[in-house]
C-alpha positions in Angstrom: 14.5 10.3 10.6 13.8 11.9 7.4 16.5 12.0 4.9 18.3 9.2 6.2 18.7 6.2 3.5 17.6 2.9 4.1 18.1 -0.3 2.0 14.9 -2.3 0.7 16.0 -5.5 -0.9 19.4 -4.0 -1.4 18.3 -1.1 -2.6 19.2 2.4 -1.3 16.1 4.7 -0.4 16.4 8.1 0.6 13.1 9.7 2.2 11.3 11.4 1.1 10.4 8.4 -1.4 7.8 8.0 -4.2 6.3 4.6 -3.5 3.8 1.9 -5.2 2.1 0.1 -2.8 0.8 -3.3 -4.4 -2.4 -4.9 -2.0 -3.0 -7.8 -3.6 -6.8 -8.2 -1.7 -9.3 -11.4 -2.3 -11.5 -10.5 -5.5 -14.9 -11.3 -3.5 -14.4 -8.5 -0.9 -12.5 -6.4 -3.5 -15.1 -3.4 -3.2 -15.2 -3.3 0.8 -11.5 -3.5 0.7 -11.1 -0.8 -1.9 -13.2 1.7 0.6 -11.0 0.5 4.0 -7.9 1.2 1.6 -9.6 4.8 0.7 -10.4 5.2 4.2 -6.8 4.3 5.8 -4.9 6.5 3.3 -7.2 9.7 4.7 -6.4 8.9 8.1 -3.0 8.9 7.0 -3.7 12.2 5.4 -2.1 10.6 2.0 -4.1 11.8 -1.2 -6.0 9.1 -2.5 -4.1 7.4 -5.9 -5.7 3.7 -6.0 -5.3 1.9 -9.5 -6.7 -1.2 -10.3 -4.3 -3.6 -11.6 -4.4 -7.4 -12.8 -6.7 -10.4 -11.4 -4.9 -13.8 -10.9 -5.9 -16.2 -13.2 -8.3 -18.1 -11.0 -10.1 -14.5 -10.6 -10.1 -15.0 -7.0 -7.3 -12.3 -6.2 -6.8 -8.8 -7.9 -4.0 -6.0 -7.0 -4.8 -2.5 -6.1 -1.8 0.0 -6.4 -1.6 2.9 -4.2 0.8 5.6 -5.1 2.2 7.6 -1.7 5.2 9.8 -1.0 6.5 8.3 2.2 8.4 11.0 4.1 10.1 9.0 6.4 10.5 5.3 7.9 8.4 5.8 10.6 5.7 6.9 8.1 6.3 3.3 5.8 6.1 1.1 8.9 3.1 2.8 10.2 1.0 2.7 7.0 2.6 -0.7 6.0 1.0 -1.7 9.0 -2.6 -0.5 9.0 -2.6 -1.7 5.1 -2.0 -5.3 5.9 -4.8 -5.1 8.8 -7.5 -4.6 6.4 -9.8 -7.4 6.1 -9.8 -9.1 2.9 -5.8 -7.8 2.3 -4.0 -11.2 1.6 -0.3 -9.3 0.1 1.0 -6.0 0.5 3.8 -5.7 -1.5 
């Protein structure tokens, strides 16, 4: 339900929530993955906000971060979800 406050790692969150997604995605297929994130957020009806963030220091992994206001737990779980799905998504943190 929205409003009610949840605890992430001890933390208290009250919905609606600002929240940074991190996807940390497999550098090769970083550019297909980028378009299934952009692509997932629509359907979600969540205005596009993907930054690019670091590479690991192989170069074989690099973070995206997604800002989203997530009005409810229902709406986390559900987008949590079809994030992790995406090919080529190894973390979602």
């Amino acid at each position: 339900m929205s409003g009610e406050p949840m605890k992430i790692h001890g933390e208290v969150l009250k919905f609606p929530v600002d929240w940074e997604y991190r996807i940390i995605v497999e550098a090769a297929r970083e550019g297909g993955v980028r378009e299934e994130v952009e692509n997932c957020l629509t359907s979600h009806k969540i205005p596009l906000s993907i930054h690019e963030g670091l590479h690991s220091e192989s170069g074989r992994y690099r973070t995206l971060k997604v800002a989203v206001t997530l009005q409810n737990r229902e709406m986390m779980d559900s987008l949590s979800a079809d994030l992790a799905k995406i090919p080529g998504v190894k973390f979602l943190l």
